[in-house]
LUMFIKOL-550961 format. One record per residue (C-alpha): x, y, z; residue number from 0; residue in one letter. Coordinates in nm, 4 decimals, always signed. Layout:
<recs>
<rec c1="X" c2="Y" c3="Z" i="NUM" aa="a"/>
...
</recs>
This chain:
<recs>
<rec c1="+1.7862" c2="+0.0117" c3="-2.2479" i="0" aa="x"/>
<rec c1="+1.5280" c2="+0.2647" c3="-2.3729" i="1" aa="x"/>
<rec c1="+1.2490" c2="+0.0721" c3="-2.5833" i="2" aa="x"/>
<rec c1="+1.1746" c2="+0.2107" c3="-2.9265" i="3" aa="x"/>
<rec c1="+0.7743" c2="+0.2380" c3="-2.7842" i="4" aa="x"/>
<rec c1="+0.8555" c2="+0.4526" c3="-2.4825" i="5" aa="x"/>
<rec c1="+0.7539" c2="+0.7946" c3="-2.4408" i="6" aa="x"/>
<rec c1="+1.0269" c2="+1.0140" c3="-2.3579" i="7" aa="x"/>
<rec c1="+1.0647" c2="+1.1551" c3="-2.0259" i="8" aa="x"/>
<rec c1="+0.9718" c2="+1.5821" c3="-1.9892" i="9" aa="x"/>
<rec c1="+1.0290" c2="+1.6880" c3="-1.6413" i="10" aa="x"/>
<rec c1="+0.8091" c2="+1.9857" c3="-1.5263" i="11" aa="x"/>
<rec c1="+0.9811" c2="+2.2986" c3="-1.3482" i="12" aa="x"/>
<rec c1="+0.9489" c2="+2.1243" c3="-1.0040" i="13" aa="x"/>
<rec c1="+1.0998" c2="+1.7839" c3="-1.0622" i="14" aa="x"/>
<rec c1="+1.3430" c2="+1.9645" c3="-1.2089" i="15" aa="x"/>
<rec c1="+1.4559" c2="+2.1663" c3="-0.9537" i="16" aa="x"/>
<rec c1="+1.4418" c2="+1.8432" c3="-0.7117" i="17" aa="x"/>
<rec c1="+1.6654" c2="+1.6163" c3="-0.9501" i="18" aa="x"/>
<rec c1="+1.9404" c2="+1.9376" c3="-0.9895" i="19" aa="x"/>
<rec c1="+1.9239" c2="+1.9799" c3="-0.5917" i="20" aa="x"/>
<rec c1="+2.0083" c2="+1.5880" c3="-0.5064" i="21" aa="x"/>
<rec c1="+2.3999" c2="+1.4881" c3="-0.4783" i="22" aa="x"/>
<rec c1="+2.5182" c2="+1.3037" c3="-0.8298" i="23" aa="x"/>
<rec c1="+2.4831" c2="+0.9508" c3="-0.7361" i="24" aa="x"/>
<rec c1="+2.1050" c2="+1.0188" c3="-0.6913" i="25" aa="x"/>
<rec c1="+2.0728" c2="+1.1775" c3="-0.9707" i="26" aa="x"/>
<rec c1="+2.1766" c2="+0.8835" c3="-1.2074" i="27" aa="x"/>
<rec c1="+1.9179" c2="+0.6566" c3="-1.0026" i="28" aa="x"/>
<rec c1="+1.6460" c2="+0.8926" c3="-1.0512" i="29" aa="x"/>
<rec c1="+1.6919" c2="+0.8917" c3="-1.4003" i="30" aa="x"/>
<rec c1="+1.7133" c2="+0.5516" c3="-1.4495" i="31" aa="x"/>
<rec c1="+1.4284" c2="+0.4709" c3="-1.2592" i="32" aa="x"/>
<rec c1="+1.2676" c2="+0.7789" c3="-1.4816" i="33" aa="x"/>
<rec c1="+1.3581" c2="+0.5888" c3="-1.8186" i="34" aa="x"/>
<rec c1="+1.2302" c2="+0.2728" c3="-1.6426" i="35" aa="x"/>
<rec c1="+0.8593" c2="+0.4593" c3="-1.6258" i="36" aa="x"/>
<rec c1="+0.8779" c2="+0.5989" c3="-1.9334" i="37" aa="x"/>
<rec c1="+0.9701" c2="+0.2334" c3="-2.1175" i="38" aa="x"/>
<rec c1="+0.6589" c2="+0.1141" c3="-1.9261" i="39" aa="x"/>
<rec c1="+0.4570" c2="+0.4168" c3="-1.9239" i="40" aa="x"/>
<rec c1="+0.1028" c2="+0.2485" c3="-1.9459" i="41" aa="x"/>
<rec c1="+0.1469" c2="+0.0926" c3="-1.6095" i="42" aa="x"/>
<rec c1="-0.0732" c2="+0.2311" c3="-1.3094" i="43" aa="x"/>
<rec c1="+0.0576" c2="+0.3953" c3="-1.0178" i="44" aa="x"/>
<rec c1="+0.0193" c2="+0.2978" c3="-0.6476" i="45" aa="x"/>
<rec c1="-0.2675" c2="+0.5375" c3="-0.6414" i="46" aa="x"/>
<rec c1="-0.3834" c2="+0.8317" c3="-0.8741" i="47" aa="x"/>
<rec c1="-0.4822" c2="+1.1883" c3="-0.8391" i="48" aa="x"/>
<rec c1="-0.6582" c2="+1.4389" c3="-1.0924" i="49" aa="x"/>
<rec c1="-0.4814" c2="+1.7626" c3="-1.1480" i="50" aa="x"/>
<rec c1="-0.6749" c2="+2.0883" c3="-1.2211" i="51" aa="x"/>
<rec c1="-0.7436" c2="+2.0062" c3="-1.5643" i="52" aa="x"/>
<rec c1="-0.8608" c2="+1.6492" c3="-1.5310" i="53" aa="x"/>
<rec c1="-0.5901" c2="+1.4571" c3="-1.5966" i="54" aa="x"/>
<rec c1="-0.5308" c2="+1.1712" c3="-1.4056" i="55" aa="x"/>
<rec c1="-0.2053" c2="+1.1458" c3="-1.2421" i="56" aa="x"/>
<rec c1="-0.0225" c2="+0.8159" c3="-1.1617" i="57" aa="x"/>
<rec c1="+0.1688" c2="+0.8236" c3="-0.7932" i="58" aa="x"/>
<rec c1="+0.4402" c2="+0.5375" c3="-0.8248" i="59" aa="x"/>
<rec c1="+0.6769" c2="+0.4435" c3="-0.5219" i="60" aa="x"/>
<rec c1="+0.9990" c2="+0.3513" c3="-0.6289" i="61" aa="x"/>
<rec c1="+1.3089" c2="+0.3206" c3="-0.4132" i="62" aa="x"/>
<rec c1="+1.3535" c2="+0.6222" c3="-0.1905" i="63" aa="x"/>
<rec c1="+1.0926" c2="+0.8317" c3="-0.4548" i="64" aa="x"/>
<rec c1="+0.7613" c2="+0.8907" c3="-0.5354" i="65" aa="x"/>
<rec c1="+0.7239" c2="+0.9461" c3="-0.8932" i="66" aa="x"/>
<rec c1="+0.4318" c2="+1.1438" c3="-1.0406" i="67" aa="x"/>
<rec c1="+0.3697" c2="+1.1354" c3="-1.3648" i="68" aa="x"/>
<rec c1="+0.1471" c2="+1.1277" c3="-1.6872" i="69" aa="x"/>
<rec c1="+0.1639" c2="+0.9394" c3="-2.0259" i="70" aa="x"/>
<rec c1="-0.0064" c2="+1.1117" c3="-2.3658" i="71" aa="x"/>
<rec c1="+0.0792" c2="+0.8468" c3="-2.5765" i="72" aa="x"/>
<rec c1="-0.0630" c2="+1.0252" c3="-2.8726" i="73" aa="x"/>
<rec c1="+0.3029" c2="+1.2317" c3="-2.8482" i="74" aa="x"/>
<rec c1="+0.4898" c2="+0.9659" c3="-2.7035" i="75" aa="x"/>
<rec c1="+0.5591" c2="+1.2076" c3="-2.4111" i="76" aa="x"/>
<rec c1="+0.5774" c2="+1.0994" c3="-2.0359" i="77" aa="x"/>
<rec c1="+0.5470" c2="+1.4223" c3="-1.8346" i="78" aa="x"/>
<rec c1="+0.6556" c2="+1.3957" c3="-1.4546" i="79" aa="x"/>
<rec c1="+0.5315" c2="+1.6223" c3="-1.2143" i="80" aa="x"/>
<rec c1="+0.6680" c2="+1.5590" c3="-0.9066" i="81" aa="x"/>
<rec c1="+0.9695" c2="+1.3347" c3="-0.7157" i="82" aa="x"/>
<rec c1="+0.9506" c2="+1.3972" c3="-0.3822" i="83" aa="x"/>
<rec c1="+1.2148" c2="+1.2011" c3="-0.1453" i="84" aa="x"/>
<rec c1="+1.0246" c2="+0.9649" c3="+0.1177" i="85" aa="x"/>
</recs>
């Protein structure tokens, strides 16, 4: 269940067009394991990155994915980057 403290989930262009391009079934894990992030979206990634502005980007491994994201809690928005398929 979504917490009432999550931020919700904005996918950028590119995740996007991964989650549309992945057979049904996937697509309803991805998202769940999307809402999962975003009820937990202060947790650290496996690693992090900085993109060209300075923000620092969480890389988390989850099932078949990698999940990279962002939290600005100040707008209870969790923006995700990337999902590329291991």
């Amino acid at each position: 269940m979504h917490s009432s403290f999550a931020c919700d989930p904005v996918l950028s262009g590119k995740a996007s067009s991964f989650l549309v391009g992945v057979p049904k079934a996937k697509q309803r894990k991805i998202i769940a394991l999307i809402f999962q992030i975003s009820d937990h979206s202060g947790q650290l990634g496996d690693y992090s990155t900085q993109d060209d502005i300075g923000r620092d980007i969480q890389h988390l491994l989850l099932g078949d994915w990698q999940f990279s994201f962002w939290a600005d809690h100040a707008v209870r928005k969790l923006g995700v980057t990337e999902i590329p398929e291991l």
